[in-house]
N, C-alpha and C positions, 0 to 999 in steps of 0.2 A: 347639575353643574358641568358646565361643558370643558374640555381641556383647556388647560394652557401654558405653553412653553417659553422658558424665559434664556436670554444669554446668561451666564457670568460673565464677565470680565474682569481684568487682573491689571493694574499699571503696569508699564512696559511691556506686555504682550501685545500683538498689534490684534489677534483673534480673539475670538471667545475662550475661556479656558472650557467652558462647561455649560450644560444644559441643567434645568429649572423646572419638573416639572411635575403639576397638579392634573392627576384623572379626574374623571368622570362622580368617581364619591367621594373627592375630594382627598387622598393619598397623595404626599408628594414623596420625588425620587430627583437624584442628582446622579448626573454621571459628567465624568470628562470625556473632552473632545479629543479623537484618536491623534490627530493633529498636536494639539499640545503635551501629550503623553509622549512623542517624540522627539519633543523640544530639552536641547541639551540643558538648560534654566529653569525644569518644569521642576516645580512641587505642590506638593497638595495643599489645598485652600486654609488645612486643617489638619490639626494631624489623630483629627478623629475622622476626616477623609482622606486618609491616603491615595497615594497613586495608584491608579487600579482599572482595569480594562471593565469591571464592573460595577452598573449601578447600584449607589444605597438607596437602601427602602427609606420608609417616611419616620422613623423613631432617630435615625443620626442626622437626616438631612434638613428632620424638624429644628434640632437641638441646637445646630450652625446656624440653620438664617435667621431662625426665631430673633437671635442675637444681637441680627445685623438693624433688626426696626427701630427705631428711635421709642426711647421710651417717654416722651413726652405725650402725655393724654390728649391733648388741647389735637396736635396733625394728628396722631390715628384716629382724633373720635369722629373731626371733619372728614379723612378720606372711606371712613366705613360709612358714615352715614349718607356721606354724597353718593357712594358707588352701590349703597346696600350689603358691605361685605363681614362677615363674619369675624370675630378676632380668632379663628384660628384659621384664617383661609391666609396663612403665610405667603404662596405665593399670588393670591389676591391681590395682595396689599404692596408686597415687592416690585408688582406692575405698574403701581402710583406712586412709593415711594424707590426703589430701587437705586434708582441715579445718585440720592444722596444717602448713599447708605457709608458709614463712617470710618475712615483708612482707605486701603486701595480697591475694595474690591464694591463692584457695580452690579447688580441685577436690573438688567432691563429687555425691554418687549424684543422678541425676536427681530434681527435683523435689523436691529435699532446702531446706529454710528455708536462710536462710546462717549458717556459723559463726562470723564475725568482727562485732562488734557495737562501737562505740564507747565509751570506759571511762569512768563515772564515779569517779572516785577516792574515794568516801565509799560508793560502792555495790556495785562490781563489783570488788573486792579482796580477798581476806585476808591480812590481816599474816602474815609469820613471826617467830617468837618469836626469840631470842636464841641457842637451844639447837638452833633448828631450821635456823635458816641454818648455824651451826656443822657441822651435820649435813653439811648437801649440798656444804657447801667440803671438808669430811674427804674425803667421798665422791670429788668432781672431782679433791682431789687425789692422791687414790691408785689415780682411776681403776675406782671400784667401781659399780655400780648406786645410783640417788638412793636415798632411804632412805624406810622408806614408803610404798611404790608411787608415792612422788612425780616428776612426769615434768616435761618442759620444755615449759610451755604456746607454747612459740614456738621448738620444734627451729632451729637454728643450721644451717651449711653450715661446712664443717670437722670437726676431730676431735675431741680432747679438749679439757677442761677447761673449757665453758664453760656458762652457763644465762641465760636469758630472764628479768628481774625488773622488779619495778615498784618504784618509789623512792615512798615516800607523802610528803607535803609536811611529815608530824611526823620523817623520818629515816628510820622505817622500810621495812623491805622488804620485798615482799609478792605473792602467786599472785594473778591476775587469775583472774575467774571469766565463765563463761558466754561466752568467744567475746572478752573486753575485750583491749584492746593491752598488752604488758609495755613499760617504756621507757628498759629500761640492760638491757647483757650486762655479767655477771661474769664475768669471766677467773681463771681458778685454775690453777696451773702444776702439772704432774705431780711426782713426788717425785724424777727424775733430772733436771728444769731449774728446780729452785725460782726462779731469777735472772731467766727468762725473762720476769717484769711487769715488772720494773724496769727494763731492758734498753726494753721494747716502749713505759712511760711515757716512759722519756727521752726518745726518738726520736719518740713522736708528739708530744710538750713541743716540741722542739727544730723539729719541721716547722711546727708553730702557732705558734709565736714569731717563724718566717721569714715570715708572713702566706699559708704555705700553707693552704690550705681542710683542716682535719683535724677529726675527730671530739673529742670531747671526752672526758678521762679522768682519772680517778680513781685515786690508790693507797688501798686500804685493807687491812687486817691485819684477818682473820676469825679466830680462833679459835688466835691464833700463826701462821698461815698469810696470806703477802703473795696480796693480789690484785688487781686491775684495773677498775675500774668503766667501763664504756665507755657515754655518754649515746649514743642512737640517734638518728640523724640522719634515719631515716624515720618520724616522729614529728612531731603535730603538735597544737594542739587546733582545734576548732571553737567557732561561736559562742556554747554550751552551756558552755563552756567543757571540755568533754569530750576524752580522748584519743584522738587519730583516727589512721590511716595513713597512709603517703605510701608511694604506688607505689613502687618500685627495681628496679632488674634489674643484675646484674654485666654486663663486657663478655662473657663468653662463651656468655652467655643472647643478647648482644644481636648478637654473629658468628657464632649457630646451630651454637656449639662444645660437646659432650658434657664436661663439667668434666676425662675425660679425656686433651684438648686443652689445656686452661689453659696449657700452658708451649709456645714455638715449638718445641723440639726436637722434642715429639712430632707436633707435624703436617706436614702437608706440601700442596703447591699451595695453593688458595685456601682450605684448611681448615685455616687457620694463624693463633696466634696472633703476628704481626709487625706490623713498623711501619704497611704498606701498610693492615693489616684498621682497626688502631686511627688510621687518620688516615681512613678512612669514617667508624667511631665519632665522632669528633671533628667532623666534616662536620656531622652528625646534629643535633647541641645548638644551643642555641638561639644562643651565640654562638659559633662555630667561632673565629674567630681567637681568642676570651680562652681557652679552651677547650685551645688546641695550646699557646699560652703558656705557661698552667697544668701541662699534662701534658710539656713539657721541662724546665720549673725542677722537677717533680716528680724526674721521672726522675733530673737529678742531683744532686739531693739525696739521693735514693738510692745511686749509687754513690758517692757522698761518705762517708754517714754506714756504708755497708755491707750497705745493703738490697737483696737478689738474689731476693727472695722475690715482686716485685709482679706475679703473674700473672695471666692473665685474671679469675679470680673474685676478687682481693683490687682491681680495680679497678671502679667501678659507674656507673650515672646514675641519677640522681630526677629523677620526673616531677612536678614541681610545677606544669605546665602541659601540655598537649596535644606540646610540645615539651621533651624534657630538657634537664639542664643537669646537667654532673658533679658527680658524691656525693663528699661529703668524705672524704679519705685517713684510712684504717683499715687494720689490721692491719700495720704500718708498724714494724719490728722488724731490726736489726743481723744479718741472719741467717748473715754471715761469720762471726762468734763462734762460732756454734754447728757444730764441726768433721762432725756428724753431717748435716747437710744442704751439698747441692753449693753448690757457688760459679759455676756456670753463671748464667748471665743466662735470668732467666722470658722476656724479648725480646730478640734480638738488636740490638748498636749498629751498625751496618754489617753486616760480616762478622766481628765480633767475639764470640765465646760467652764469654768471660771478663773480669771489668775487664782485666787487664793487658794484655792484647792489642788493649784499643780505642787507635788512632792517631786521630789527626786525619784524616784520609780517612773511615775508617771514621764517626766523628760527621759530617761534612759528607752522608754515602749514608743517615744516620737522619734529618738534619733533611731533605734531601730527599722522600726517603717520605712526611715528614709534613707535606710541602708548601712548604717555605722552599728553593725554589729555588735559587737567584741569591747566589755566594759572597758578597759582603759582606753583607746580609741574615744570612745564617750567621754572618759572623766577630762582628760587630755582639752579635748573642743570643748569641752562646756567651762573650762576654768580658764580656758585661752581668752576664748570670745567671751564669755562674763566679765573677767576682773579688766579687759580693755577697755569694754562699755560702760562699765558702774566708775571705772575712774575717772573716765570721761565726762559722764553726765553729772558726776560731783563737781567736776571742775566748774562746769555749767551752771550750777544751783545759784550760783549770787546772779549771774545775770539773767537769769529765767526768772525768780523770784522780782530783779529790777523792773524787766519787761512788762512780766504780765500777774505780776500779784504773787502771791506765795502759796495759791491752792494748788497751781501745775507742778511746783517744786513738792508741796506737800506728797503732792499723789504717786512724783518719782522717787522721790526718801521711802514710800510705804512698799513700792512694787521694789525696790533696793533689800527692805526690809526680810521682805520677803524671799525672793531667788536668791539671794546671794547664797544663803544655805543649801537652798537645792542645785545651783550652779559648782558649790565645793569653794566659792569665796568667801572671804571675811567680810565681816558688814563694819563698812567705813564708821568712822566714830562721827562725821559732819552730818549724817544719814541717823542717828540712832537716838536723839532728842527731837528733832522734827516733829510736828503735829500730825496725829493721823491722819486721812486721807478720808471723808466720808461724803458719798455721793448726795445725800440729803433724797428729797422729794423730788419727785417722775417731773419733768419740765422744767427746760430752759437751762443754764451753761452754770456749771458749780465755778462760785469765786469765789476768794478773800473777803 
């Protein structure tokens, strides 16, 4: 296997930040360019790469790019089989895909110009017509190839359903051209979870309404077909008024975890996604204590509303300075409903792998990990942020129940039922005749 070195690049730097590179039996190593280590706006691509005058070996440098490929099957199975390459020949693959690898940061051939360029929206667009977007929501929703040899200017992380677009200020929506930024993902549900936007709107409605930090969303209806407009939160413009990027990385780019890892079951000792890695994570940001705040009222709000899905890569940071500060909650979706995915916990609450198994002990061994020591401290936040969120989502139950049947309310009166005791709150009385909450059989979305 003969060598090969690739650029990094970074938005807004005009150089390479960093080298790319695969030996002879196939090791890779990443180092920064001594150049950009002197740059008064430099930070590390990662903050399982720090700044540092020396190269990492191939177990940290696997862990980031691994990250950066698209996980759609359909372009890696074509560019390995066209090229002959390996699925672990990372930077292989980075040399065909690289240019669109997803947010700011670019892998490409040595001495290659950069591919991501700043978007004017009058210049660096093309509309799609009415019939064309129609096209690629049919497509997303049945899971076909885009139509057209039409591709996703800004491949996604995850699987189905989703594409990279640009919103133009007349309504329309539109393919950037030349390298420009797209600045909403559309979400479009497969034909066996058509319910899944509506379900994913509420829930991120309902965490934004709690003054959680969450991205911003849209329903809209393409072509008879519901879907999810999601504005990008790594977006920004400059003085140009131009559309620029903003760095981000998930936590398991930034715990030097193979997207493999994303849930604690699968790893194990310090290559684990648990409380211990993500209260380093939290350390990291520019304010740790609002930071750990943020990320417990997140947390149970989650298992409130019946979110089990928030794993490493559905959680991130943006670098909006030299120092991060946590990305707004995205992909934030009821995923008890859906009998087809486990009810495991993406993190462990204590020794807890399921809600119903977290005790009070149990919560008292997570808020410790994540640094709240000292029992009242604990009791304090946990009756704070419990009885604001359980009064809350009671409030919520007649128009949840309106919306979407009364399995989603059932299932928060049950997880109400539940925490409140181990939270130190009282279980509301609109909460305590409710119907229980049961998942039924493995396949397809529990309803009324």
């Amino acid at each position: 296997m003969p060598d090969l070195v690739l650029d990094v690049r970074l938005d807004g730097h005009d150089e390479p930040v960093g080298k790319l590179v695969r030996d002879e039996k196939g090791a890779i190593a990443f180092a920064y360019e001594h150049g950009f280590l002197k740059h008064p706006r430099a930070h590390g691509v990662s903050l399982s790469l720090p700044l540092t005058d020396e190269p990492f070996g191939d177990v940290p440098t696997r862990a980031f790019f691994e990250n950066l490929l698209q996980e759609r099957d359909d372009q890696l199975l074509r560019v390995k089989a066209r090229e002959g390459l390996a699925h672990d020949d990372i930077v292989g693959l980075l040399f065909h895909l690289g240019a669109d690898c997803p947010g700011a940061i670019s892998v490409l051939p040595q001495g290659a110009p950069p591919a991501k360029i700043p978007g004017d929206l009058e210049a660096d667009y093309t509309p799609l017509s009415d019939e064309q977007l129609v096209d690629v929501v049919n497509a997303l929703h049945r899971g076909q190839r885009l139509p057209d040899e039409r591709r996703d200017p800004s491949p996604l992380a995850g699987v189905r359903g989703k594409i990279a677009l640009t919103l133009l200020p007349d309504g329309r929506f539109a393919e950037p051209r030349g390298g420009a930024p797209t600045t909403h993902i559309l979400k479009v549900p497969d034909r066996d979870r058509p319910q899944e936007v509506r379900f994913e709107r509420a829930a991120m409605t309902l965490s934004r309404r709690f003054q959680l930090e969450t991205a911003q969303v849209e329903h809209r209806v393409i072509g008879n077909i519901d879907a999810l407009l999601i504005t990008r939160f790594d977006r920004s413009r400059d003085q140009q008024g131009r559309i620029i990027r903003i760095h981000q990385e998930d936590f398991a780019q930034a715990l030097g975890l193979p997207r493999a890892l994303k849930y604690q079951r699968d790893g194990s000792g310090r290559r684990r996604f648990d409380a211990d890695a993500i209260s380093w994570v939290l350390d990291q940001t520019r304010r740790p204590v609002v930071s750990r705040y943020t990320f417990i009222a997140a947390t149970l709000f989650d298992l409130l509303v019946g979110n089990t899905d928030a794993h490493a890569k559905n959680l991130g940071l943006l670098y909006l300075s030299p120092t991060p500060v946590l990305a707004p909650r995205y992909d934030v979706l009821p995923t008890r409903l859906d009998r087809s995915v486990t009810d495991k916990l993406s993190c462990h609450i204590g020794g807890a792998q399921r809600l119903e198994d977290i005790t009070t002990e149990d919560m008292k061994r997570f808020l410790a990990a994540l640094g709240i020591l000292l029992p009242a401290p604990q009791r304090r936040l946990l009756s704070r942020i419990g009885s604001d969120f359980i009064r809350f989502l009671v409030s919520e139950l007649p128009a949840i129940d309106q919306a979407h049947g009364r399995t989603w309310g059932d299932l928060i009166a049950s997880n109400i039922r539940h925490l409140a005791p181990v939270l130190g709150v009282e279980i509301p009385d609109a909460v305590k005749d409710r119907d229980a909450f049961v998942r039924g059989r493995a396949g397809g979305w529990a309803f009324s």
